[in-house]
Steps between C-alpha positions, in 0.01 A plus 500: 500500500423745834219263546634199465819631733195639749323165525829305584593744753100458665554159435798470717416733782172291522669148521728662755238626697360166501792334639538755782182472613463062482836573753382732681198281591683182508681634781356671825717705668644317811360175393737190425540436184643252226822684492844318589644649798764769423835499473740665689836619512644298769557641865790427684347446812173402590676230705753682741763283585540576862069421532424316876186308278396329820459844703326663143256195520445528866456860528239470169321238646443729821372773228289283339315387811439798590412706176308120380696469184700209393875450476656473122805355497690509165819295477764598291841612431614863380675317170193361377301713228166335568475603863538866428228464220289369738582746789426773276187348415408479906559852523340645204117508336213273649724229624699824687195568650357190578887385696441908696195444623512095618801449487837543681815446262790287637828427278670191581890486352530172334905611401628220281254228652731527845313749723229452692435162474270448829256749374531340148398165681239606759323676204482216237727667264651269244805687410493268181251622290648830540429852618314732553304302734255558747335426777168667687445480863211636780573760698520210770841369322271195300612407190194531268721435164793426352621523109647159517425419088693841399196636472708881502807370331452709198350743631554705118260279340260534786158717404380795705200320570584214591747689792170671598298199484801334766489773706119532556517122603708555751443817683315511781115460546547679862539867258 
């Protein structure tokens, strides 16, 4: 009986062992991976209210010339879940690092659909397939793209890697 008991109990640490390690070597440390991106508990402002998003995109834009990174602009509105997923994606693991290093981070209120509509237009934004949306532009103010098939609409369902796999398109060759 103490043998068979033993054996199961091998048995079992073994198989577990197993499956750590196939994980562990599935998945790099600060590599994208296959994994949706998290969720979050939901903030209740990454869009102040009271946010100038011309002067935010002007004064980034000035940044990004000189420090040759590109300008991220993410439009959305503080009510809607998917935009903080995806913020907290921006901020956090390879894509984090990826958006600090090329990237400059602007936040463009979208309120109820109301707010900011010049910016919404001179960036290509189609308010109709929903938000987050967004839009990448040179450090000279060109736009370079712009999510116009809701490409970041569900941002929950998006995958790591493929966020990573965005961002290294777009950043900057200049760094």
């Amino acid at each position: 009986m103490n043998f068979l008991r033993r054996s199961l109990v091998c048995l079992s640490l073994t198989i577990t062992a197993l499956i750590c390690s196939h994980n562990a070597a599935a998945q790099r440390p600060g590599e994208p991976n296959n994994q949706l991106l998290e969720a979050v508990p939901v903030k209740v402002e990454i869009y102040p209210t009271n946010a100038d998003a011309n002067q935010e995109i002007q004064e980034a834009l000035k940044r990004a010339a000189a420090e040759k990174k590109r300008v991220l602009l993410v439009f959305g509105a503080n009510w809607c879940y998917d935009c903080h997923v995806l913020d907290r994606a921006l901020q956090e693991g390879a894509a984090g690092k990826l958006v600090n290093e090329s990237f400059l981070l602007v936040h463009v209120d979208i309120g109820e659909g109301e707010k900011n509509p010049e910016i919404v237009k001179t960036y290509r934004i189609p308010l109709n397939r929903g938000v987050p949306a967004v839009a990448v532009l040179s450090g000279d103010g060109k736009l370079l793209f712009s999510s116009g098939d809701g490409e970041f609409e569900s941002a929950r369902t998006m995958l790591k890697r493929d966020l990573v796999t965005f961002l290294n398109r777009w950043k900057s060759a200049e760094r």
